[in-house]
VMD Tcl script that draws the C-alpha trace (Angstrom):
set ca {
  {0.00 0.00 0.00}
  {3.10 2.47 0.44}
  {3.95 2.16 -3.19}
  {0.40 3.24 -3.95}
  {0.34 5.68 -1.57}
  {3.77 7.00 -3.36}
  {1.95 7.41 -6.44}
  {0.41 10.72 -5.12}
  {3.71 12.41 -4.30}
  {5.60 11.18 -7.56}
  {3.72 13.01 -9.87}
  {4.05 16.17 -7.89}
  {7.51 15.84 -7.44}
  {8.39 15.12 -11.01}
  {6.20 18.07 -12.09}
  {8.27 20.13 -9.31}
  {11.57 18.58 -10.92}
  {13.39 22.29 -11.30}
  {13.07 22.45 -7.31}
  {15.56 19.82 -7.27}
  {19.19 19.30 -7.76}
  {18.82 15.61 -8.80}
  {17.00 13.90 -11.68}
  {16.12 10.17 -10.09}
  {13.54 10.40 -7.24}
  {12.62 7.15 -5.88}
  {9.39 7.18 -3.94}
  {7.57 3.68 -2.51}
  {9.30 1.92 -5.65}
  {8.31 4.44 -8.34}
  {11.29 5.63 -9.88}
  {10.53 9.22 -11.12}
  {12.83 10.61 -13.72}
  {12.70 14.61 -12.93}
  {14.58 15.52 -16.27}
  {12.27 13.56 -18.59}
  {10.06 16.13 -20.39}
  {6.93 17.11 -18.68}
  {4.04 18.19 -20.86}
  {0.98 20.17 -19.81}
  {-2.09 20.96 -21.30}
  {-5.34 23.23 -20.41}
  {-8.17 25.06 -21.67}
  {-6.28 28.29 -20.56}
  {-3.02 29.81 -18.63}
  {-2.40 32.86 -17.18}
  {0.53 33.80 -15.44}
  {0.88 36.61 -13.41}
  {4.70 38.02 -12.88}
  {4.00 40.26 -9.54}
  {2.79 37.72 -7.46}
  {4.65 34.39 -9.19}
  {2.00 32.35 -10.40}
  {0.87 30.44 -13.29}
  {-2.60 28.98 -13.07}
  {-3.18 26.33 -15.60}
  {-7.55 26.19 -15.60}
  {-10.03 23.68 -17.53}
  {-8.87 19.94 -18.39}
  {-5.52 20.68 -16.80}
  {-3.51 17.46 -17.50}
  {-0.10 16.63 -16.85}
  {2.09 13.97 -17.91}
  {5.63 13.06 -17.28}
  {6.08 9.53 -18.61}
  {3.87 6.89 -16.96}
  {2.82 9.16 -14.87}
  {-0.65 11.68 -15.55}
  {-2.19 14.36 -13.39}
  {-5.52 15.78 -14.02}
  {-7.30 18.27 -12.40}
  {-9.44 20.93 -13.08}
  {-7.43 23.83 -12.02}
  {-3.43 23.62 -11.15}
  {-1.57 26.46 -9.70}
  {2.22 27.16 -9.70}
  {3.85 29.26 -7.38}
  {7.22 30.23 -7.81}
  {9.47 31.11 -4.82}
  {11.64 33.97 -4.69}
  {13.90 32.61 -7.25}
  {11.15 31.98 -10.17}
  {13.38 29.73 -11.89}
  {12.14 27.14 -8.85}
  {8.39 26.02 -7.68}
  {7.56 26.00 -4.26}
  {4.27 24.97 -4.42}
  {1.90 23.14 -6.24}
  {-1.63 23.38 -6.36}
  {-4.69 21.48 -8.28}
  {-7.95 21.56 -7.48}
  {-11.43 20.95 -8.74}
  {-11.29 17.26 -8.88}
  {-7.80 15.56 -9.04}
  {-6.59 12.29 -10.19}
  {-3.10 10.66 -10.12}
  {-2.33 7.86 -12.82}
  {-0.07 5.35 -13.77}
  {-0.25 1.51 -15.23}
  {-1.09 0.07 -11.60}
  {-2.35 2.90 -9.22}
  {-4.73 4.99 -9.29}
  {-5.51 7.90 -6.50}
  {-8.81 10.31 -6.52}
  {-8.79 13.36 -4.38}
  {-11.08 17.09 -5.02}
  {-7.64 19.02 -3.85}
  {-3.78 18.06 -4.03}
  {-1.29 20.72 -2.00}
  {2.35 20.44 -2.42}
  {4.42 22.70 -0.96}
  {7.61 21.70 -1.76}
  {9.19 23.68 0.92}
  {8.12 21.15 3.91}
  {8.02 18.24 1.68}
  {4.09 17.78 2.38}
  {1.40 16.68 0.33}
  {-1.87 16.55 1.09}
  {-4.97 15.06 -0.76}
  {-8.13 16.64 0.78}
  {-11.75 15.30 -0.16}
  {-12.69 12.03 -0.61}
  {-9.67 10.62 -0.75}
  {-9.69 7.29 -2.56}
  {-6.24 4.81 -3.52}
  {-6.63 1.91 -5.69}
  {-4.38 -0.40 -6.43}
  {-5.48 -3.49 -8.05}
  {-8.63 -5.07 -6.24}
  {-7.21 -3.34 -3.13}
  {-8.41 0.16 -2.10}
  {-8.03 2.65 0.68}
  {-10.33 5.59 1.36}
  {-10.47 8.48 3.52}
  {-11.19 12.18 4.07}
  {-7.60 13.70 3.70}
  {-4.14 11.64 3.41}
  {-0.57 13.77 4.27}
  {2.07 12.53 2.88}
  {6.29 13.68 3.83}
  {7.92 13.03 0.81}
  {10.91 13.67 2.35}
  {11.12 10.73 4.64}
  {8.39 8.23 2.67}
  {5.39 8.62 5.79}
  {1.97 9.15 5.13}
  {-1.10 9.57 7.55}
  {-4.88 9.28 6.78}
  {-7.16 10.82 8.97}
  {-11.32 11.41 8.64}
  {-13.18 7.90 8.22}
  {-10.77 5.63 6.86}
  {-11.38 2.45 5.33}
  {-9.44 -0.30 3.82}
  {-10.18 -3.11 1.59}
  {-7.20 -5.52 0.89}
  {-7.44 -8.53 -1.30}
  {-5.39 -11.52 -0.36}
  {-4.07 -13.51 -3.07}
  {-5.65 -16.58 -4.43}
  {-7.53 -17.88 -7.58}
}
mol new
graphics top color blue
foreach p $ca { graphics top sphere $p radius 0.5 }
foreach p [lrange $ca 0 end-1] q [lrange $ca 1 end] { graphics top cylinder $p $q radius 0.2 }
display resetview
């Protein structure tokens, strides 16, 4: 269940790839190659130079090989060097991919600063047959923990024919 849970933070951290010195980032057994070429498209983008945003709004998705975000909204915001993101935002109705996992959430928040992300409204983690569910999920990425907190429940399939 860690490697799904990992699934969440990968994405984010491979779309915040020029916050980071390195290129590999290995999270629950996802290997996440932060200098592969991310691609985003939207309905629309503005970007707004005074206050260091981008907002990315309607069909947002983004892809960085196996890996796809979607959302309906993402925000960017750039730190006080704009050549780095410092946090992440995506909201109206998000959804992490990749071949195995699968994670629903309304809201994702990364701020890349503490290393937090955190997957508010009806969470929901699938991978497989085997699901977990719950109001909000934090996860450090820093050192691999996550917490679920707000009515949690847990299906887990056991092997067998």
């Amino acid at each position: 269940m860690l490697r799904l849970i990992a699934i969440c933070a990968s994405l984010f951290v491979a779309t915040a790839g020029a916050a980071y010195a390195q290129t590999n980032v290995n999270l629950g057994g996802i290997t996440v190659d932060t200098s592969a070429a991310i691609e985003v498209t939207a309905d629309s983008l503005s970007v707004d130079q005074a206050s260091g945003k981008a907002i990315f709004d309607g069909n947002v998705i983004i892809g960085q090989g196996d890996l796809r975000l979607t959302a309906g909204r993402v925000e960017v915001i750039y730190g006080a060097d704009t050549s780095q993101i410092a946090r992440l935002i995506a909201t109206k109705g998000v959804t992490f991919v990749t071949a195995e996992e699968a994670a629903e959430a309304q809201e994702a928040d990364y701020d890349i600063t503490t290393g937090l992300l955190i997957l508010a409204g009806g969470v929901l983690l699938t991978q497989g047959p085997s699901a977990i569910s719950a109001d909000q999920m934090t996860i450090n990425v820093t050192d691999g923990t996550a917490a679920m907190d707000g009515r949690v429940r847990t299906v887990l399939q056991q092997g067998g024919n």
